[in-house]
N, C-alpha and C positions, 0 to 999 in steps of 0.2 A: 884171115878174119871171116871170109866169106862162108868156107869151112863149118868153121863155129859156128858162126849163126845159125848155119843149117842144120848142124848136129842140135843144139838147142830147140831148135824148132820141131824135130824129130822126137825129140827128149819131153816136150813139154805137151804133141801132140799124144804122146804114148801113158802119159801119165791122167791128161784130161781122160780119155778111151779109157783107160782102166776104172776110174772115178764115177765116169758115166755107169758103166757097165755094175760096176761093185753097188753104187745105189739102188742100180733096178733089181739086182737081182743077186745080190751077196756076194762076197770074195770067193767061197767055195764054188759057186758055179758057172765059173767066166774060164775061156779059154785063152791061150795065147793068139789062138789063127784070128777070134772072135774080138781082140785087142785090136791087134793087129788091121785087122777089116775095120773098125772102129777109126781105128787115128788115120789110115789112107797108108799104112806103110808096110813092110812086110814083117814079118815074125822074125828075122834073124837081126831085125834092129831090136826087137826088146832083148835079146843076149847079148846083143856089140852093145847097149849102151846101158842096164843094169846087171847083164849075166844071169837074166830067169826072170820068171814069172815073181817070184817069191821076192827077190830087190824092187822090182817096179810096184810091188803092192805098196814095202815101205815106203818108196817114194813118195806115194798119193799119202798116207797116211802123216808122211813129214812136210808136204805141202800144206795138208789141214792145218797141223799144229804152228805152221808157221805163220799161218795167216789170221788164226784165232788168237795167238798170241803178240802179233800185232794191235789187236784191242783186249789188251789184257786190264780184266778187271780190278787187278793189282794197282795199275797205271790210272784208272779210272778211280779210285776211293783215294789217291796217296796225296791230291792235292790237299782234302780234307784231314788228313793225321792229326792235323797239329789244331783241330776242334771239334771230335769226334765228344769230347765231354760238351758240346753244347747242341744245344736242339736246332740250329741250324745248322751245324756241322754235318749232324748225321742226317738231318732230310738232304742236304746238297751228295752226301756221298750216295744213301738209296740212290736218290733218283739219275745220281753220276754210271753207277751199276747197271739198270733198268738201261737205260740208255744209249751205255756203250752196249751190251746184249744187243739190243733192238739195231744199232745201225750195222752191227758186223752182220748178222743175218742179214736182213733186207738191203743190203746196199747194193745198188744194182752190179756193180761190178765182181758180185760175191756169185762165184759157180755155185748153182743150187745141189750139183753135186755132196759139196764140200758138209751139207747139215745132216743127209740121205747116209753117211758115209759114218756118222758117228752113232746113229741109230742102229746100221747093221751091223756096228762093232759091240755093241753093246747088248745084243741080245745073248752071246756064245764065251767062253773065254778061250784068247787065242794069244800070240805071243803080239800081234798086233792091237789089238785091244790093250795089252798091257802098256804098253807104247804109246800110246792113245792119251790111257787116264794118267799114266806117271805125269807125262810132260806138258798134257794140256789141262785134263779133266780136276785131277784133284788139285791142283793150283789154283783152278777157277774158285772150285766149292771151297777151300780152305779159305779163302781170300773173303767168298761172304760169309762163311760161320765167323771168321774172325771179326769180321764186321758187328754182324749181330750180335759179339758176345759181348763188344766192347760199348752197342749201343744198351742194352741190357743184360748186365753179368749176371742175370738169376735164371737166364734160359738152360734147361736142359740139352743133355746133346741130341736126346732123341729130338725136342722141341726147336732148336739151334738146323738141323737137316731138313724139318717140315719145312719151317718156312724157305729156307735155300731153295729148296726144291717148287714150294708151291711161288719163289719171283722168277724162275728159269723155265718150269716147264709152261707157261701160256705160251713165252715164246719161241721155242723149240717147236709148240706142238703148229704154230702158227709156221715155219718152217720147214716142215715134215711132212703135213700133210696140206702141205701150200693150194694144189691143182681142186682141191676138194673145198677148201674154206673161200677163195675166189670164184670157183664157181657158185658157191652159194653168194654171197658178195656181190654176184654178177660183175665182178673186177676181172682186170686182167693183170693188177696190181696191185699189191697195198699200198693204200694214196698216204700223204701224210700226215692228212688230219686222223685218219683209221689208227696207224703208227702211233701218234700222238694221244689216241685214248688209250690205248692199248699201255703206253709208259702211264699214264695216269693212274688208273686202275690197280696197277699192280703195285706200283707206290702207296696210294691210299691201302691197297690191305696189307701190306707188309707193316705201314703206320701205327695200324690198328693193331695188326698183331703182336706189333712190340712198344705198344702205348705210348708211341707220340704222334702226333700232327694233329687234325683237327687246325689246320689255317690255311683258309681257302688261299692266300696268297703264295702258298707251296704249289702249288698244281702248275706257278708256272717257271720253265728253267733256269 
């Protein structure tokens, strides 16, 4: 048992080190020794326990998805299914959306890695990136276009993707370029009142865009 644990801790120290490193500086330009110096361990641990560079990438890559998919937005809108035809249905599901977003990012116990990680996968196409959007990415956006079509079935699909996109990227970019928005913030975190307008805001224009709310007693969860 003791073993194991060690091996896991090896395992887990190898993948955080690759994570880190892939953030700063993209998956193409990290080395094994560079890993390796990273996690405190030596390079023939990342062959004894993925057999290469290229297994330990997907590792980090199947950490993400596993951990984003623990707050799947899926999970988040499905208490509301069964009143999406009512106007309270669908502000409780937005703002259920908005929400879950907001705490899987910012939760403290969320490696800042892990949001760095789908930025630089997303710039290239790569067999990882594909990996990426099957199992996590397009589940997410299918899950709010579906949302939105069923809150208004006359949206387009180009109109159906804007908005997807303009209730996700505040918070992403609020993720991404974390060290830059706190330092203007003079924060050293986002507090939770910040958090808290931040779900606001992006509720009310998602409202607006798809013509309902206007009731100030929505603003609160």
């Amino acid at each position: 048992m003791k073993k194991y644990a060690s091996s896991e801790h090896t395992k887990n120290a190898l993948v955080n080190a690759a994570g880190e490193l892939a953030a700063e500086m993209g998956f193409s330009n990290i080395s094994t020794r560079a890993i390796a110096e990273r996690a405190g361990e030596n390079i023939g641990s990342i062959h004894y326990h993925f057999g290469g560079k290229d297994k330990l990438f997907e590792a980090v890559i199947r950490e993400v998805i596993a951990r984003g998919n623990n707050f799947s937005v899926a999970d988040a809108i499905a208490p509301f299914s069964d009143s999406l035809n009512t106007r309270e249905g669908q502000l409780k599901a937005l703002r259920a959306v908005v929400n879950k977003k907001i705490s899987s990012l910012f939760d403290p116990s969320f490696p800042r890695w892990h949001s760095r990680i789908v930025y630089q996968l997303m710039q290239y196409k790569c067999p990882l990136q594909e990996i990426l959007q099957k199992e996590l990415l397009n589940p997410m956006v299918e899950s709010i276009s579906e949302l939105l079509s069923a809150i208004n079935p006359f949206l387009e699909r180009d109109e159906t993707m804007l908005i997807t996109f303009l209730m996700i990227s505040p918070i992403v970019s609020h993720a991404d370029y974390m060290p830059f928005c706190l330092d203007h913030l003079g924060e050293d975190h986002y507090n939770d009142d910040y958090l808290r307008k931040m779900e606001d805001f992006i509720v009310k224009q998602t409202e607006r865009l798809l013509g309902i709310g206007n009731n100030p007693s929505q603003s609160q969860q």
